[in-house]
C-alpha positions as CSV (number, residue, x, y, z in Angstrom):
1,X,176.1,57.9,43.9
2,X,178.7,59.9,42.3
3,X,180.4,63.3,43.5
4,X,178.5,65.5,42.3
5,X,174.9,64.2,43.7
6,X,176.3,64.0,47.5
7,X,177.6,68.0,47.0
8,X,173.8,68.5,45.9
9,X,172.3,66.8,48.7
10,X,175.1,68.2,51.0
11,X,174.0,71.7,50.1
12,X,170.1,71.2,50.4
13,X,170.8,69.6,54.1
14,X,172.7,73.1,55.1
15,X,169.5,75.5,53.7
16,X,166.9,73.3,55.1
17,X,169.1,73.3,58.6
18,X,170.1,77.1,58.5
19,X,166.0,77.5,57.4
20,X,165.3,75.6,60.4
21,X,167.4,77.2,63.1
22,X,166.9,80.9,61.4
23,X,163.2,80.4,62.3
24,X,164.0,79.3,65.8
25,X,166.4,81.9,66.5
26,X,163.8,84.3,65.1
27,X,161.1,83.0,67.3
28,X,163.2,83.4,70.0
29,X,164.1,87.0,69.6
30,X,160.5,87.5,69.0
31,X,159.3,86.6,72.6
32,X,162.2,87.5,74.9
33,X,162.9,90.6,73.3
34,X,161.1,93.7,73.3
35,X,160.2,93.4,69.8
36,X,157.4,91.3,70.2
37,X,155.9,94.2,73.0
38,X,156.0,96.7,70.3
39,X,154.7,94.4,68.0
40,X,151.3,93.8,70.4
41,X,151.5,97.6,71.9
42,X,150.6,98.8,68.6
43,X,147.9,96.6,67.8
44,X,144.4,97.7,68.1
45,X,143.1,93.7,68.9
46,X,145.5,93.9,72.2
47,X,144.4,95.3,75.6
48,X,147.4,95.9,78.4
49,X,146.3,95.7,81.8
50,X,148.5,95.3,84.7
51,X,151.1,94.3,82.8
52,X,149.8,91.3,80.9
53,X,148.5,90.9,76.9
54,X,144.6,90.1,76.5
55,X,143.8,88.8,73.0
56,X,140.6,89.9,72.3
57,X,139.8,90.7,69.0
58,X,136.9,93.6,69.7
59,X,137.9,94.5,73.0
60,X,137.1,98.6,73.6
61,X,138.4,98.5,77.4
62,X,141.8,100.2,77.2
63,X,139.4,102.7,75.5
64,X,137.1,102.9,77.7
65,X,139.7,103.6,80.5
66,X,140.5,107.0,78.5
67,X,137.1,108.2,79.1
68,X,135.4,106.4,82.0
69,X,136.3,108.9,85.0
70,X,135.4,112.2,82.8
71,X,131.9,110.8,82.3
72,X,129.3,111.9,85.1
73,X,125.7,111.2,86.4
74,X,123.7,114.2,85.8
75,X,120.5,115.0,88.2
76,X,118.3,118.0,88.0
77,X,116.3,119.1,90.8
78,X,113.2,121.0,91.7
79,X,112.3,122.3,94.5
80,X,114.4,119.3,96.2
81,X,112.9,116.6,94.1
82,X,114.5,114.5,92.0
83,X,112.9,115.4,88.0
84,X,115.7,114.4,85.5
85,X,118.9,112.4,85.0
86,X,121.0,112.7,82.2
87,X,124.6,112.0,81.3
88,X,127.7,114.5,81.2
89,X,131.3,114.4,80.5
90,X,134.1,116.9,81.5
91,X,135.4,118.6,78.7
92,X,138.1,120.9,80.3
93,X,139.6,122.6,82.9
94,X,141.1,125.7,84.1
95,X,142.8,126.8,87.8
96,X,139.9,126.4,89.5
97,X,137.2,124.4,87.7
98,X,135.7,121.5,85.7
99,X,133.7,122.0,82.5
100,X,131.2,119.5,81.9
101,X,129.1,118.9,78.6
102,X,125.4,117.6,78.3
103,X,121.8,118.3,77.0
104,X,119.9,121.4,77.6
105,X,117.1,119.0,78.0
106,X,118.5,117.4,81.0
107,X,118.5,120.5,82.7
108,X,116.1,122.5,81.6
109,X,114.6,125.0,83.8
110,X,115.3,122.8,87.4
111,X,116.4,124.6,90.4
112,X,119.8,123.0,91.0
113,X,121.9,120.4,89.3
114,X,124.0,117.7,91.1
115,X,126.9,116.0,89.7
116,X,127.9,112.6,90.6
117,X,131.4,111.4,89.9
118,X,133.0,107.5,89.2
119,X,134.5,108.0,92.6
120,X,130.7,108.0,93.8
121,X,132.0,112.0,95.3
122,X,128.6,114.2,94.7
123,X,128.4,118.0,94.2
124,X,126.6,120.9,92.8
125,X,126.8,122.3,89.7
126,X,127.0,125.7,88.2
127,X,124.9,126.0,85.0
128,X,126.9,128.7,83.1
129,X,124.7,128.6,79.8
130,X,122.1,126.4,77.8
131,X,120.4,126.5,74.8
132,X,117.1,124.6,73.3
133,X,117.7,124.6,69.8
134,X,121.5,123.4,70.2
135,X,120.5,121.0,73.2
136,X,123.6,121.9,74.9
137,X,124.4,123.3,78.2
138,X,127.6,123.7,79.9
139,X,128.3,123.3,83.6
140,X,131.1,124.1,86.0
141,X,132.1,122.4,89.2
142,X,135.0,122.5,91.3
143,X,138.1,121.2,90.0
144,X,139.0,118.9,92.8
145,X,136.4,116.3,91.8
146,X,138.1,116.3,88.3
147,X,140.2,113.3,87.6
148,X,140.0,112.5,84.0
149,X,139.2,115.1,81.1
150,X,138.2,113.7,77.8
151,X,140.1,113.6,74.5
152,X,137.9,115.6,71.6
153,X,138.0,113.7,68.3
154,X,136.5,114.4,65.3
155,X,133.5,113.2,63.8
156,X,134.3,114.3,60.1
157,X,137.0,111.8,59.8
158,X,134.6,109.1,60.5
159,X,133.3,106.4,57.7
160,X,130.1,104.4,57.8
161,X,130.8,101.3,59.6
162,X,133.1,102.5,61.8
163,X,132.7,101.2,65.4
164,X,131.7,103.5,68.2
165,X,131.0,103.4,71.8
166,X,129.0,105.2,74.6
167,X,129.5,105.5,77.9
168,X,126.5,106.6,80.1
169,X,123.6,106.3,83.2
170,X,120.7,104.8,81.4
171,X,117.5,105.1,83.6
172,X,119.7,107.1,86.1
173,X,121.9,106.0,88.6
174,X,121.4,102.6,89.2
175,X,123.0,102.1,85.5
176,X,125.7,104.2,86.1
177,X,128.6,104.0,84.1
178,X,126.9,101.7,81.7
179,X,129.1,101.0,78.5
180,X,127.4,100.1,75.3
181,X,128.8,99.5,71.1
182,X,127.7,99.8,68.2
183,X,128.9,101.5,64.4
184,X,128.2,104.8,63.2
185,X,125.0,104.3,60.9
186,X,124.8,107.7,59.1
187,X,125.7,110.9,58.7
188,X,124.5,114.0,58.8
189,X,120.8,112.8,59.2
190,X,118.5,115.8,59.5
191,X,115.6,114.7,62.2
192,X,112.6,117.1,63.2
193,X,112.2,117.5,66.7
194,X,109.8,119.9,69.0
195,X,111.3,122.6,70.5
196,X,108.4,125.6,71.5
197,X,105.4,123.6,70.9
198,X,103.9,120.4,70.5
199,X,104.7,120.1,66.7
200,X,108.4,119.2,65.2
201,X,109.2,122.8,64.5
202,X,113.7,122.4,64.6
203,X,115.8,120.4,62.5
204,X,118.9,118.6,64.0
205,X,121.6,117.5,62.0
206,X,122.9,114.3,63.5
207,X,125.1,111.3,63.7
208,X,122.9,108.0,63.4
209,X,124.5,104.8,65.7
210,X,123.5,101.7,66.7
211,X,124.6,101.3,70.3
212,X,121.9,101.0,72.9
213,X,120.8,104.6,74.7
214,X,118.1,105.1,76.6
215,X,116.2,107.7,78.9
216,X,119.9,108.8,80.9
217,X,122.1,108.9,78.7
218,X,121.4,112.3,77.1
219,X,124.5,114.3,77.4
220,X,126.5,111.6,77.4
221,X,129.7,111.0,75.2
222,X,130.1,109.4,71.9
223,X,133.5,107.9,71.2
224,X,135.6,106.1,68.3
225,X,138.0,103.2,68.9
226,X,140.7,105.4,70.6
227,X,138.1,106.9,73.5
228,X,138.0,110.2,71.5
229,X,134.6,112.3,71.6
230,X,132.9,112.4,68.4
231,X,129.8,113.4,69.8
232,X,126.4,114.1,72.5
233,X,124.3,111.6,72.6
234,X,120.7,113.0,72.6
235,X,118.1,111.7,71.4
236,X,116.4,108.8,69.5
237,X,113.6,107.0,67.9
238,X,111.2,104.7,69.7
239,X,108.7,103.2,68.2
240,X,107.7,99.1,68.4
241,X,108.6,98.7,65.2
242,X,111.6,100.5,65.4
243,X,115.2,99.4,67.0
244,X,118.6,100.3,67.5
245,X,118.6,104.1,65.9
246,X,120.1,106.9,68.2
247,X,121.0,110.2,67.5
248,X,124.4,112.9,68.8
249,X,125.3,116.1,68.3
250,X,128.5,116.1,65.9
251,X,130.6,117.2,68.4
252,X,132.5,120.0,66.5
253,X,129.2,121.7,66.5
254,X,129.4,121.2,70.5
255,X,132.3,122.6,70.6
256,X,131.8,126.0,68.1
257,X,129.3,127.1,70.7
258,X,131.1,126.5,73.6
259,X,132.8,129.2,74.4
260,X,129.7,131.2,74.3
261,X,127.9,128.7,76.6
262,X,130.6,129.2,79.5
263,X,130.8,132.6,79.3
264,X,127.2,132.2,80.2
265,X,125.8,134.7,77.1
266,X,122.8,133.6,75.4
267,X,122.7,132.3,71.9
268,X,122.2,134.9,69.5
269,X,119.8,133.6,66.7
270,X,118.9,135.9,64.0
271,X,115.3,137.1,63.0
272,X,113.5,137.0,59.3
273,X,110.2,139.2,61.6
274,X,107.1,137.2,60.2
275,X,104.4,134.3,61.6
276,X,104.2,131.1,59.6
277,X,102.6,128.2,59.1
278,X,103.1,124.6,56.9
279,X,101.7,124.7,53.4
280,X,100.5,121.5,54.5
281,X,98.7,123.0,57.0
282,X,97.8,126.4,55.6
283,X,94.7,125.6,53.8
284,X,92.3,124.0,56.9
285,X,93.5,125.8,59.8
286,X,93.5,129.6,57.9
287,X,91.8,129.0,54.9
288,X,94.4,129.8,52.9
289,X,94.1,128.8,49.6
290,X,97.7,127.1,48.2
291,X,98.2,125.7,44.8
292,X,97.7,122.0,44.8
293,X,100.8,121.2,43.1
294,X,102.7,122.9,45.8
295,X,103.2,119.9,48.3
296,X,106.1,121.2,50.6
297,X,107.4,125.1,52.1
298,X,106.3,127.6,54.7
299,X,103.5,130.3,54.2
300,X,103.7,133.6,55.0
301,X,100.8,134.9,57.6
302,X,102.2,138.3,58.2
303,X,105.3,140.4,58.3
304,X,106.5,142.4,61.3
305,X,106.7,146.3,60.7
306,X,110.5,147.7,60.6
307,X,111.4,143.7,60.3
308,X,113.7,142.1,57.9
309,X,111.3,140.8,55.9
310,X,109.2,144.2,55.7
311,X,111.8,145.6,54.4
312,X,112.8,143.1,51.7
313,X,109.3,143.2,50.3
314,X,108.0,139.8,51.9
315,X,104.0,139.8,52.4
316,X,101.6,137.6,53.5
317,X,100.6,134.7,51.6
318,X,103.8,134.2,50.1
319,X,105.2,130.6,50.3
320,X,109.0,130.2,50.8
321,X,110.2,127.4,49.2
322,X,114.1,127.6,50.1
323,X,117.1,129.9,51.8
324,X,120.1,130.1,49.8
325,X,119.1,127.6,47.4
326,X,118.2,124.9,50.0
327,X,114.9,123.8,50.3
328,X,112.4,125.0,53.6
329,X,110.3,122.1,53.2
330,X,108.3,123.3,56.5
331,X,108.6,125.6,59.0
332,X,111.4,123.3,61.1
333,X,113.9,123.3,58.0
334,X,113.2,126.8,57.9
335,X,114.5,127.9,60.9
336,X,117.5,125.7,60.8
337,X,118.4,127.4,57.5
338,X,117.9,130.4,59.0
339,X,120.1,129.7,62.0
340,X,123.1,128.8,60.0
341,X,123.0,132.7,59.9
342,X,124.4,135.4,62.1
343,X,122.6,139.1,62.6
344,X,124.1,141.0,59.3
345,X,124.1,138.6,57.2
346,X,122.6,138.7,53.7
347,X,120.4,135.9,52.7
348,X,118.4,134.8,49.4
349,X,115.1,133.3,49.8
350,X,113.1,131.8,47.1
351,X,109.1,132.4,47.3
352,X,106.4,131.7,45.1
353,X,104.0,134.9,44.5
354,X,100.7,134.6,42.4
355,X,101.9,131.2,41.2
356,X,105.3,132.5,39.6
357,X,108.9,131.9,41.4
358,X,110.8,134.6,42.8
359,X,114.3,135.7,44.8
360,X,114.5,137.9,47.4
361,X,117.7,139.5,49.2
362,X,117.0,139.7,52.9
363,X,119.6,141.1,55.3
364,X,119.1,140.1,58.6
């Protein structure tokens, strides 16, 4: 072996060595330095409790922890029986009290509302304001049960896919503080729901999940990854043939009403001043007679003196097929249309009159 070939071999022994003992020494650093605690403190598969590192990839507990003592059991009472129980989650505070959020429906029209807290501590509730077509209501308590206050998110920022969590009392108490997962399924769904009468006469547009809710958990939060609220849970579809599709209130929409709700004034929701009825169902129930081709929009049956309408030139038996170019497919999309609106506002509705399509400025 001549001179040259041992300096060669000489050399490749000294970079496979330093390799060697480079990855060692970095190894080292790596787990009795704080390095490696950053590393694992920022990742979202790494859950700290007491101390120690738990490796599990889909874990939501240190999540969880940033919302489970704001949620709350919900029960609405009549005449000192038990009639409903919901879901509710505290919002805010002030000096002197709590805010909680949850469905008008859970509380509709009872004689007093209970709260129950983690900490199993029960009291009553204030109901400052509630609305049916939003499905919210807002409720004060003291704020010495108060130990946790939620973090708002955003719902906007949210893709299809994304994973999502609830935290509720489905079926009431028992269930209490029930945690369940899913990912968000759609977006702004628009589902028809009954409001003042039997039929599906309000639109709500939704969030769609996966994550199991049931009968309780109305009111209740829905959260992303990092425990934020994104929105209400409130309602969803059951059917045999149908599983795993629930429905919340975006919560930014929550929130724009808010304020209104705890200062305890009613919703203000503007008037067009006529009755209606479906297309669909215009012709056998009042013998109206409506173009066949016209499958979809919202008949006029008459138009209030001094109203709105009256003085737009509305009149009965005109069909309105849309509100600022979107369509009024019935009476439900109608009013939710219409309730995007404020008293004052100027509107443009399309109707069809003697078989020919026409605009009409309304000002509410």
């Amino acid at each position: 072996m001549n001179k040259s070939t041992k300096t060669d071999l000489k050399q490749i022994g000294i970079i496979v060595f330093s390799f060697v003992m480079g990855s060692l020494i970095t190894l080292s650093l790596l787990k009795w330095t704080p390095l490696l605690n950053e590393v694992l403190k920022n990742s979202s598969t790494v859950i700290t409790k007491n101390g120690t590192y738990v490796y599990e990839k889909t874990s939501l507990s240190a999540s969880v922890e940033k919302i489970y003592d704001a949620v709350v059991v919900v029960e609405a009472y009549a005449k000192g029986e038990l009639i409903s129980t919901g879901t509710g989650f505290v919002y805010k505070t002030d000096d002197k009290n709590g805010y909680i959020m949850t469905n008008h429906h859970v509380i509709e029209d009872f004689d007093e509302v209970k709260i129950i807290m983690t900490s199993e501590e029960e009291t009553t509730a204030t109901i400052l304001g509630s609305d049916q077509y939003l499905d919210l209501a807002v409720l004060k308590i003291d704020k010495k049960y108060v130990t946790l206050v939620s973090t708002t998110g955003s719902s906007e920022d949210m893709n299809l896919g994304d994973t999502i969590f609830t935290v509720g009392s489905p079926m009431g108490y028992d269930y209490r503080g029930s945690v369940t997962s899913g990912i968000l399924s759609g977006k702004d769904r628009m589902i028809s729901v009954a409001i003042t009468s039997s039929n599906n006469d309000w639109i709500m547009r939704v969030l769609q999940i996966d994550a199991s809710i049931n009968p309780g958990n109305s009111g209740g939060p829905l959260l992303n990854v990092n425990g934020e609220v994104i929105g209400i849970c409130s309602l969803k579809l059951v059917d045999d043939k149908i599983e795993g599709m629930g429905f919340a209130i975006p919560i930014e929409y929550a929130m724009s009403h808010a304020k209104t709700l705890e200062s305890g004034k009613k919703i203000s929701w503007p008037v067009l001043g006529i009755s209606m009825i479906n297309v669909t169902s215009a012709s056998y129930e009042y013998d109206i007679e409506i173009d066949k081709e016209i499958k979809e929009g919202v008949v006029v049956l008459d138009v209030s003196d001094k109203s709105s309408a009256k003085n737009a030139g509305l009149q009965k038996g005109d069909i309105i097929i849309a509100i600022d170019n979107n369509p009024t497919k019935d009476t439900a999309y109608l009013r939710y249309e219409l309730y995007q609106h404020q008293a004052g506002d100027t509107i443009e509705i399309t109707i069809i009159r003697n078989k020919k399509e026409r605009k009409i400025k309304v000002k509410l």
